[in-house]
Structures are given as C-alpha cells and as structure tokens.
N, C-alpha and C positions, 0 to 999 in steps of 0.2 A: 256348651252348657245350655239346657235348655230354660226356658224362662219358667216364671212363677204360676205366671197366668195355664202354662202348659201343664206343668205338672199338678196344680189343682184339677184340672179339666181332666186328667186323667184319673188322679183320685173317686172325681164324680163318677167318672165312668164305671169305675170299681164299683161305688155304692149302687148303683143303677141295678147293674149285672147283679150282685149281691140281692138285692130287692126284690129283682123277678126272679129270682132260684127260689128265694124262700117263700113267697107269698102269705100275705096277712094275714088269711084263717089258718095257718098253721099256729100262730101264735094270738088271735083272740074270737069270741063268740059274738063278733061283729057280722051283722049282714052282707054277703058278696054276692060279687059277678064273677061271671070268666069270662077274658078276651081271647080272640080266637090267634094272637100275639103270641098268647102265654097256654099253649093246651095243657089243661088240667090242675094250673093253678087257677084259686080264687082268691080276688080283691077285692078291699072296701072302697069304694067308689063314692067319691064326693066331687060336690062342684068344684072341686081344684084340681080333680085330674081332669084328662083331655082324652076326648074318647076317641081318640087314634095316635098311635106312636108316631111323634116325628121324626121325617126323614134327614133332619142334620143329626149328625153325632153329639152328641154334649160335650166332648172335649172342645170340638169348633165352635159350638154354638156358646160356651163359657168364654172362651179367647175372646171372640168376635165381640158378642158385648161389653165386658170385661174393658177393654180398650177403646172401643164405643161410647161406653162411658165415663171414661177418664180414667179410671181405675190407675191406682200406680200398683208396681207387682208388689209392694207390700203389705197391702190390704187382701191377694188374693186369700193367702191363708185365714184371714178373719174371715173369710165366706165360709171356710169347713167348720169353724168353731162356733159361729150363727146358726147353721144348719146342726150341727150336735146338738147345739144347748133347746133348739127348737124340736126338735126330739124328743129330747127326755123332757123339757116342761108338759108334751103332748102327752109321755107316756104315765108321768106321774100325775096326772090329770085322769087317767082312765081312755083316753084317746088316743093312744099310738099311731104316730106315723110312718111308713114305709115306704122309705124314697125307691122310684122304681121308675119303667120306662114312660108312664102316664103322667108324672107329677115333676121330675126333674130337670125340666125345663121352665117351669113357671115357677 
C-alpha cells in the first residue's frame, strides 16, 4: 500500500500536467507569456511563478518535504483541499489561478 504522502504527490502531478495542457489565456483576458516549456501555450506570469521548470518531479519533491516537515500522512490530503479552496477564492475574486509546471512547487 502505497502511503498518503505518495498518492497526494501524484494527484499534484495530475494537476501540474492538467495546467500546462490547458494554459491560462484559454480561459481569461489576462496578459501572458510563453515558455519555450510549453510551445504555444500562454501564461499569466506572476511573481510566484519561477521562470524555469524544476527538475525534481512534484511527486518527490511533495514526499520529500511533506516528511521533512513532519507532516503525518493525515494532513497530506488537507494540502489538496488548501489548494482547491485557494483556487476558487482566486477565481471568485477575478484572479484565477492555474496550477502548472511554474507555480506547483512553491
């Protein structure tokens, strides 16, 4: 059985992948960039992304902290539902966020 910690870190990963298919001007009239990551998508680029994709995986790089910092596997799933509900307060604000390969790491 795999742990909690893993299968959240995989979920991420899902939303990651999900993120860069869709990219953020498909769905608002916010100013982008493209990265040369992503050909021919465009993203909204703020100071909280990182302007190059890191080379650990999110699954690892979720575990690895995750237990780092104490984390017990019952809190991993309270990361997914943080991360939801920080979504939609972005989106009902006029702000949308879109987790992708730039942002889901920090």
């Amino acid at each position: 059985m795999r742990s909690k910690f893993y299968q959240v870190g995989q979920i991420l990963q899902i939303l990651q992948d999900t993120g860069d298919s869709i990219g953020l001007s498909q769905i608002t009239e916010l100013p982008t960039e493209e990265y040369p990551h992503l050909p021919g998508i465009k993203l909204v680029i703020t100071p909280f992304h990182s302007t190059a994709v890191p080379q650990t995986p999110i699954c690892l790089f979720y575990v690895v902290v995750s237990i780092g910092a104490g984390l017990y596997e019952d809190q991993a799933v309270k990361t997914l539902i943080l991360i939801e509900r920080l979504c939609q307060k972005a989106a009902l604000s006029g702000r949308p966020i879109l987790i992708n390969s730039l942002n889901i790491h920090r």
